[in-house]
C-alpha positions as CSV (number, residue, x, y, z in Angstrom):
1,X,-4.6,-33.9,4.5
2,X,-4.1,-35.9,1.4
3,X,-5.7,-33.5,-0.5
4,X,-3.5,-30.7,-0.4
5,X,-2.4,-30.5,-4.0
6,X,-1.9,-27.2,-4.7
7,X,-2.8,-25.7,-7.5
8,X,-1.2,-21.6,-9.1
9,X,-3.6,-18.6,-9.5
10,X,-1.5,-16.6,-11.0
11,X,1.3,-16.4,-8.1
12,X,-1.0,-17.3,-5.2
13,X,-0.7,-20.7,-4.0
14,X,-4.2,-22.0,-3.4
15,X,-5.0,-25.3,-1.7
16,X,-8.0,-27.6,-3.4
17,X,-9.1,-28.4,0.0
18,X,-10.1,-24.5,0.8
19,X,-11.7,-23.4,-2.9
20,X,-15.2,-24.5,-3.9
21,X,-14.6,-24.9,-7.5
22,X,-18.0,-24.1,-8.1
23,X,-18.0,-21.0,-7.2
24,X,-17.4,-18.1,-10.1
25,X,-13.7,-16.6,-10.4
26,X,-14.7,-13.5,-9.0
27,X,-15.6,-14.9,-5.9
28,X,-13.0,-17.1,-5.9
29,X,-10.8,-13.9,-6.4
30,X,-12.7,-12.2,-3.3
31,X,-11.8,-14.5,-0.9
32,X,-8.1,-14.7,-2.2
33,X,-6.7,-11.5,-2.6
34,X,-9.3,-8.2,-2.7
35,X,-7.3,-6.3,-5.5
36,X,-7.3,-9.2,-7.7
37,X,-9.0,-8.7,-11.1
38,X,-8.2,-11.9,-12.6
39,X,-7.9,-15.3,-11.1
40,X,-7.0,-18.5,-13.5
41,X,-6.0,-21.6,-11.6
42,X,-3.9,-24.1,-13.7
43,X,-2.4,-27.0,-12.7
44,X,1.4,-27.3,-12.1
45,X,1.4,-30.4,-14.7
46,X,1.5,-30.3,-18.5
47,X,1.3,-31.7,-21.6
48,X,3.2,-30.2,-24.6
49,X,0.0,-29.8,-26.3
50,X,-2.3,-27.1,-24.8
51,X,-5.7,-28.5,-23.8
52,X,-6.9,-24.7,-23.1
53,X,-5.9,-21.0,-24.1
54,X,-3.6,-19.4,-21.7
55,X,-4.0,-16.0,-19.9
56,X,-1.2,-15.2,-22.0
57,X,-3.5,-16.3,-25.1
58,X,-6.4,-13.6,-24.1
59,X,-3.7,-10.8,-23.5
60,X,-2.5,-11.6,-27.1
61,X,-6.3,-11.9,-28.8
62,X,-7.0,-8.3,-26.6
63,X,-9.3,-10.5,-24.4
64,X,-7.8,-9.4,-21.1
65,X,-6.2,-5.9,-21.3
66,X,-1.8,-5.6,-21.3
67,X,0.2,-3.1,-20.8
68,X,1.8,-3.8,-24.6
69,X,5.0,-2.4,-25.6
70,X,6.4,-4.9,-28.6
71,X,4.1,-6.8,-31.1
72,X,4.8,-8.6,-34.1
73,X,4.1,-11.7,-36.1
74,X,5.2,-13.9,-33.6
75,X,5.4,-12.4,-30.8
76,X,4.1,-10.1,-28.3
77,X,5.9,-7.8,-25.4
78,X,3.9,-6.1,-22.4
79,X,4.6,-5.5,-18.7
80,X,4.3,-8.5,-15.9
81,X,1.5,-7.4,-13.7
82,X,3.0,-8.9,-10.8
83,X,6.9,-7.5,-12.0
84,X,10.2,-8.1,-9.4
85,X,11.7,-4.4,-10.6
86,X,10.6,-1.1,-12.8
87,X,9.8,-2.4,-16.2
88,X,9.7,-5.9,-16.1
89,X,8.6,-7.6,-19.7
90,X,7.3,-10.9,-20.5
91,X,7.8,-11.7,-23.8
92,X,5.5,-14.0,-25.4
93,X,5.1,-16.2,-28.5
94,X,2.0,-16.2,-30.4
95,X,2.3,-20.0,-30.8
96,X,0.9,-21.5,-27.7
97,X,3.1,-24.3,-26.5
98,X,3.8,-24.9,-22.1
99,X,7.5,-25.6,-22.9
100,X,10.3,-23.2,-24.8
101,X,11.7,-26.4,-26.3
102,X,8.6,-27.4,-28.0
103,X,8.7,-24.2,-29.9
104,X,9.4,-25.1,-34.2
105,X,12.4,-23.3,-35.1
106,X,10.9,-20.3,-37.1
107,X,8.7,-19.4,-33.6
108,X,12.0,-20.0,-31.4
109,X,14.3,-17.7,-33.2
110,X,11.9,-15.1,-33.6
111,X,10.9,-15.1,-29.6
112,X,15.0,-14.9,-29.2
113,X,15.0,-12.5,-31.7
114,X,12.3,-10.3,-30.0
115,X,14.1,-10.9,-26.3
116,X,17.6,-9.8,-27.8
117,X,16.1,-6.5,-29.4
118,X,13.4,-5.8,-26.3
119,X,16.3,-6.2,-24.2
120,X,18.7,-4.1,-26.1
121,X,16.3,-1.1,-26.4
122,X,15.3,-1.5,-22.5
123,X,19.1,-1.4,-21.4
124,X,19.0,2.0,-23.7
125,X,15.6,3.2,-22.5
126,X,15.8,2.6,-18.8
127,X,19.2,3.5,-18.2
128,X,20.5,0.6,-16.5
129,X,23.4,-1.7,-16.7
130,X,21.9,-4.7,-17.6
131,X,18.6,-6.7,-18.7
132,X,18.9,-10.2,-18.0
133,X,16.5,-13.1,-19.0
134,X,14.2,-15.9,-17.1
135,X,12.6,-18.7,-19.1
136,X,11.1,-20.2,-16.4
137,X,7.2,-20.8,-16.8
138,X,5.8,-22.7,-13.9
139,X,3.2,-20.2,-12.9
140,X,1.0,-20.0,-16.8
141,X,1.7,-23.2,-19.4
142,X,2.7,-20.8,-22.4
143,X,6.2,-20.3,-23.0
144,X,7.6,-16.8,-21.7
145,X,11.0,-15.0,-21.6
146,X,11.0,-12.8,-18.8
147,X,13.5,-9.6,-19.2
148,X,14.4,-8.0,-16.0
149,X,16.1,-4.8,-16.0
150,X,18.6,-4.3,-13.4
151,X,21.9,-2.6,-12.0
152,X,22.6,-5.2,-9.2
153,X,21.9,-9.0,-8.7
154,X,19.8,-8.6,-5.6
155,X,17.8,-7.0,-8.0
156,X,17.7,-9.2,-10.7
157,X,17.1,-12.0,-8.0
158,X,14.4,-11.0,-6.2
159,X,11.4,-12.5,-5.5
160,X,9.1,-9.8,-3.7
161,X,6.8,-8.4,-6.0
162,X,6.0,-4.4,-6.2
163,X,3.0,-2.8,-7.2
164,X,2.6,0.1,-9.6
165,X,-0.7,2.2,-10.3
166,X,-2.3,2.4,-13.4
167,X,-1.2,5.2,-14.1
168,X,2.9,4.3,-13.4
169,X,2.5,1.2,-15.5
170,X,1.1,3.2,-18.3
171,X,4.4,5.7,-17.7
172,X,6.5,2.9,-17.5
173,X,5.0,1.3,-20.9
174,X,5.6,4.2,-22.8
175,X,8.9,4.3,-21.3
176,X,9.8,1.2,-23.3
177,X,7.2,0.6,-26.0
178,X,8.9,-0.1,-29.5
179,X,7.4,-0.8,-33.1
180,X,3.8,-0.3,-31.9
């Protein structure tokens, strides 16, 4: 019982006491959830200086495949695999660092730059009333704006995740994609 720390895989909440950290992520992704391709467990606690790349850090290097629609410089734009509505983004510096506030100035006005334009051209390209922001980063330790397109607050709010194909999240990136 003392032992129940738990630890994120990517949304699921795992305790130590039932993994086998031995075992390979596959497995490990098996016995968790059987349509999940990817399994990182991090823990909850952080430093400001990143001891190990993020997922987020393979998306950006093209390690682990996105569904892109914004790159630049500094920054980098695809859909959240596990999104709350239709064509939610994370928005993502290329500087590594767990915290928003431990972004230098040049790398924290060009991720607000990058959310105010993103969310601009989504309002435009989705057709709805709004696209409101989350910086809220508990689940991965890299800094990550979350834009949420939306018409009403229970949207915006939510919490239950919905699941697109391939194929719709392809649709729905091309929906939005910008400067690519």
């Amino acid at each position: 019982m003392t032992n129940k720390k738990p630890r994120i895989c990517l949304g699921v909440v795992v305790f130590r006491k039932e993994l086998n950290y031995a075992e390979g992520a596959a497995n490990i992704a098996s016995r968790i959830h059987a349509s999940c391709w990817l399994v990182l467990c991090i823990p909850k606690v952080y430093t400001s200086a990143m001891q190990e790349p993020s997922i987020f850090s393979h998306i950006i290097a093209g390690d682990i495949p996105s569904y892109k629609v914004y790159e630049d410089d500094y920054t980098f734009a695809f859909l959240d695999i596990s999104p709350t509505v239709r064509g939610h983004v994370l928005v993502v510096p290329k500087q590594p660092v767990p915290y928003i506030w431990d972004l230098d100035d040049e790398h924290y006005h060009a991720l607000m730059s990058t959310v105010k334009g993103r969310g601009a051209h989504m309002r435009e390209r989705l057709r709805v009333d709004y696209v409101g922001i989350k910086v809220i980063g508990e689940q991965v330790p890299h800094t990550h704006v979350q834009l949420v397109p939306f018409n009403r607050a229970d949207d915006y709010n939510s919490t239950k995740s919905l699941s697109f194909t391939p194929e719709q999240m392809a649709e729905i990136a091309g929906e939005i994609e910008f400067g690519i």
